[in-house]
C-alpha positions as CSV (number, residue, x, y, z in Angstrom):
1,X,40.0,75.4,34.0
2,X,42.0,76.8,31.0
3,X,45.8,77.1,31.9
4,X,45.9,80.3,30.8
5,X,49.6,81.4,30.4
6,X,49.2,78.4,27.8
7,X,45.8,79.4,26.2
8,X,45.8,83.4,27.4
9,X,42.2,83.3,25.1
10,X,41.1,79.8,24.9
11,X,37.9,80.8,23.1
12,X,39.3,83.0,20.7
13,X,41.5,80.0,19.6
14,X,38.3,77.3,19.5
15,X,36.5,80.1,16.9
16,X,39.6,80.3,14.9
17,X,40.1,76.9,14.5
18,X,36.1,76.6,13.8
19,X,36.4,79.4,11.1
20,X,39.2,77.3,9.7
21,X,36.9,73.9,9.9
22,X,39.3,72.2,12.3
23,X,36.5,70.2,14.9
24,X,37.9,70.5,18.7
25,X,37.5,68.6,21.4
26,X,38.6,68.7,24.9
27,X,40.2,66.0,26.5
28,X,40.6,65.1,30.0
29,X,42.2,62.7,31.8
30,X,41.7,60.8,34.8
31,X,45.2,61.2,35.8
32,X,46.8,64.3,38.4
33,X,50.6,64.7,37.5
34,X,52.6,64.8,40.7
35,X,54.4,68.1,39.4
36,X,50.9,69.7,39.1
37,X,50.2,72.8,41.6
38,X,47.5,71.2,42.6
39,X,48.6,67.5,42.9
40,X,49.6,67.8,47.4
41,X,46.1,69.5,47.9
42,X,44.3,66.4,46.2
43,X,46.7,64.0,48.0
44,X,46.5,65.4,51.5
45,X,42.4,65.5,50.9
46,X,42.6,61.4,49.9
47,X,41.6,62.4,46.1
48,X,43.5,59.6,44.4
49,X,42.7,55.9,44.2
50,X,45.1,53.5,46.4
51,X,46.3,56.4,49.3
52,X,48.0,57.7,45.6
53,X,50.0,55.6,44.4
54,X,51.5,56.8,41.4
55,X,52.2,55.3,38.0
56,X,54.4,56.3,35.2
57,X,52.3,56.9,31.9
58,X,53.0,59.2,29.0
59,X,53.0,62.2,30.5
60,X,55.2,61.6,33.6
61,X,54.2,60.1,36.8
62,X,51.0,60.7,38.7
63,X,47.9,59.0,40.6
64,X,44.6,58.5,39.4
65,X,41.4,60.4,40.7
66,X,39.2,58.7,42.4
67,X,35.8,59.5,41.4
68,X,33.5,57.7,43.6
69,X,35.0,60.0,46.8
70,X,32.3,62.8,46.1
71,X,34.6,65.3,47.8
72,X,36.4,65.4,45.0
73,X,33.6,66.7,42.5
């Protein structure tokens, strides 16, 4: 889901950057910050791999979803 007080029209901005002939893509990560509003919920449900551990990468600290749990889908 679009963060939208970041992207308030997030398809607006995709046509205008096709009408401009800038290609988009959308890139996820496997990664849940630990400042994210959503980052206790996934931890209290067993979301992340290794009880959540977290890591440092480059966008601050957080655990890594753990896809196999089909709970989490």
């Amino acid at each position: 889901m679009w963060d939208t007080t970041k992207y308030p029209n997030a398809t607006q901005m995709i046509e205008q950057f096709h009408s401009l002939g800038v290609r988009v893509i959308c890139w996820v990560t496997s990664m849940v910050d630990t400042d994210s509003p959503n980052y206790q919920y996934g931890y209290d449900n067993n979301y992340y791999l290794n009880n959540g551990r977290t890591i440092k990468w480059w966008h601050g600290h957080g655990s890594f979803i753990d896809y196999t749990n089909p709970d989490v889908h």
